[in-house]
Residue, then its C-alpha position, 0 to 999 in steps of 0.5 A: x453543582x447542577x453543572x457538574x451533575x450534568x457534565x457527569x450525566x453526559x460522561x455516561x454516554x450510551x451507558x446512561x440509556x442502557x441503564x443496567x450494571x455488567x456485574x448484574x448481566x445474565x446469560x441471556x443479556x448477553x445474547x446476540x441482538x443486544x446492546x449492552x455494557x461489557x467488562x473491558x477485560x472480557x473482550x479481545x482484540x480483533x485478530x483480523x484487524x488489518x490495522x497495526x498502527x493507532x495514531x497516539x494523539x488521534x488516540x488522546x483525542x478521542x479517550x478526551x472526547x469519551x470522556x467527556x461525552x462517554x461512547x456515543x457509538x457502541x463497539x461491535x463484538x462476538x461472543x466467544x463463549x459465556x464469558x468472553x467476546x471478541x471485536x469486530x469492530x470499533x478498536x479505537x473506541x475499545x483502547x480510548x476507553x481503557x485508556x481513560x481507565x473506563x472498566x466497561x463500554x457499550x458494545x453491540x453483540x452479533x454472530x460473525x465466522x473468521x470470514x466475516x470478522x476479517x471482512x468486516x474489519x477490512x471494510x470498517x478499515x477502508x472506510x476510514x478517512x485517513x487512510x493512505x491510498x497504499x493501505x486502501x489498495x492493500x485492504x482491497x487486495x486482501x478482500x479480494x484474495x482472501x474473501x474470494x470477492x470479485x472486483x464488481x463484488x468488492x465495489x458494492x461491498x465497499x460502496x465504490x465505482x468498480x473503476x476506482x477500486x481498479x485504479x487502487x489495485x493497480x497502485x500495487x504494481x508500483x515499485x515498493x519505493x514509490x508506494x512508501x513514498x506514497x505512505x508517507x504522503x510525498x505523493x499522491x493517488x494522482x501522481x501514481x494513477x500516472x506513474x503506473x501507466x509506465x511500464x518500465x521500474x526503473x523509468x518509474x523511479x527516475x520520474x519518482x524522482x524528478x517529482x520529489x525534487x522539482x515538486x511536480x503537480x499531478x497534471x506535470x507529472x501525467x504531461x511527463x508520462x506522456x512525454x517519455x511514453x512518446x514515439x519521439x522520445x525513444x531515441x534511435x542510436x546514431x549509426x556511426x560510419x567507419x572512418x576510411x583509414x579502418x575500412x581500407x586497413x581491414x582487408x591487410x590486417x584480416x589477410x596477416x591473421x588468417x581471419x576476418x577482423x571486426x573494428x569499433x570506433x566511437x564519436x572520439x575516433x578511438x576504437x578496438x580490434x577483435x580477432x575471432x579465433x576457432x580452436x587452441x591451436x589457431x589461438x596459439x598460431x595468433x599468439x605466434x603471429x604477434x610475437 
C-alpha cells in the first residue's frame, strides 16, 4: 500500500511542490513570474510553432513518462487576458498531458509580443535533438527574415559558431529533391555541405543520385565534387576535320546555288548541307534550281 502511495506521489510531479488547486487560483496567482497549475482547457496552442508534425510514438512515450513521474519541467505561457494563456513553449508536454486525460499542468507565466513567441519557438524548435538539418536550416532562414536577426545576432541567439549557422543556411540553395532527401535521412548535412559547393542544379542531382545508388560516404562524395569541379573534367569538344570529299565538293555546290554553302559531318561520316537564302525570291530561285 505504501508502494503505491508513493508511485502516486511521484505521478503528481511539479504539482505535488505547487501544492494549490486551479479552481481555487485568484487573478493574482496568475500573474507574470509565477508558477502555477493551469486548466488544459484555458491554454492555447502556440500560433507561431514552427513545428507541424509531433512524432506519435515519441508522443506516447512521454504522455507514459508523465504519467508516471507527472511534469518534471513546466510549460511556458503568456497571459491573454484574465482567463486564458497561450504557449510559448513546451507543446509536447501540453498534448502528453492531455493525452493521458490530465485536466491541469504546471505552466511558468511571462509577458512575450508575437515577435518574441515566434522567436522563442523557433529557438526552442532548434534546440531540439532530433531535428533534420533541413528543419534547423529553415528555423535559421525565419529567425533571420523575420526577426530582423543578423547571422553573428542569430549565433549568439542560438548559441552556434556563426560558421555553422552559414553552412545551414547554404543548405537551402539546394535543389528541393536533395533537401527532401535530406529530410528524410538519405543524406546527410555532410553530404550537402558538399553538393552545395557545385553550382550547376542539374550537376548536383546527378551526383545525388550516384549517392543514393553506389551509398557514398561524405568524404566519397566531397573526392566527387572535387573531381567534377576539376579543370580535367571539363571536356573540350573534339574539332572534327572535314573530310576531303566535302572540302573539294563545296566551292561546285556554293557556285550552282549562288550562295555559299555550310556542311556537318559527324565521327560516322554522315552530315548535312545548309543553304542560306536572303529573300522569297532568291528561296524560290533555290527551289527552281532543284526542280
Amino acid at each position: 500500500m505504501a508502494k503505491a502511495t508513493k508511485k502516486q506521489a511521484l505521478g503528481r510531479g511539479l504539482s505535488a511542490l505547487l501544492n494549490d488547486n486551479s479552481s481555487t487560483k485568484t487573478n493574482d496567482a496568475y500573474s507574470v513570474g509565477n508558477i502555477v497549475e493551469l486548466d488544459l482547457n484555458i491554454i492555447e496552442v502556440n500560433p507561431f510553432q514552427p513545428r507541424s508534425n509531433f512524432n506519435e510514438v515519441a508522443l506516447t512515450e512521454l504522455a507514459n513518462s508523465i504519467k508516471e513521474l507527472g511534469v518534471i519541467q513546466p510549460i511556458t505561457v503568456r497571459k491573454l487576458d484574465d482567463n486564458t494563456f497561450q504557449l510559448v513553449s513546451g507543446e509536447r508536454r501540453f498534448r502528453a498531458s492531455k493525452l493521458i486525460g490530465n485536466k491541469t499542468v504546471p505552466a511558468y507565466i511571462r509577458t512575450a509580443n508575437d515577435q518574441e513567441m515566434l522567436e522563442m519557438a523557433l529557438v526552442e524548435n532548434i534546440q531540439r535533438k532530433n531535428l533534420d538539418p533541413i528543419e534547423i536550416a529553415l528555423s535559421y532562414e525565419r529567425l533571420v527574415e523575420e526577426i530582423n536577426l543578423t547571422q553573428e545576432e542569430l549565433s549568439t541567439r542560438v548559441g552556434k559558431k556563426r560558421s555553422t549557422v552559414t553552412n545551414y543556411l547554404r543548405l537551402l540553395k539546394l535543389d528541393p529533391i536533395i533537401q527532401t532527401g535530406m529530410r528524410d535521412g538519405f543524406l546527410s548535412m555532410g553530404h550537402g555541405r558538399a553538393l552545395i559547393n557545385i553550382n550547376h542544379i542539374d550537376h548536383q542531382l546527378v551526383i545525388y543520385e550516384r549517392i543514393l545508388k553506389e551509398k557514398l560516404s561524405v568524404r566519397q562524395t566531397e573526392d566527387l565534387v572535387k573531381e567534377l569541379k576539376s579543370p580535367d573534367a571539363i571536356k573540350k569538344p573534339t574539332k572534327l576535320s572535314t573530310p576531303s570529299f566535302v572540302k573539294t565538293g563545296i566551292p561546285t555546290i556554293s557556285e550552282f546555288f549562288g550562295h555559299k554553302i555550310s556542311v556537318s559531318v559527324n565521327t560516322k561520316g554522315k552530315g548535312k548541307i545548309s543553304i542560306p537564302f536572303h529573300s522569297e525570291e532568291d528561296f524560290n530561285r533555290i527551289k527552281n534550281l532543284l526542280e
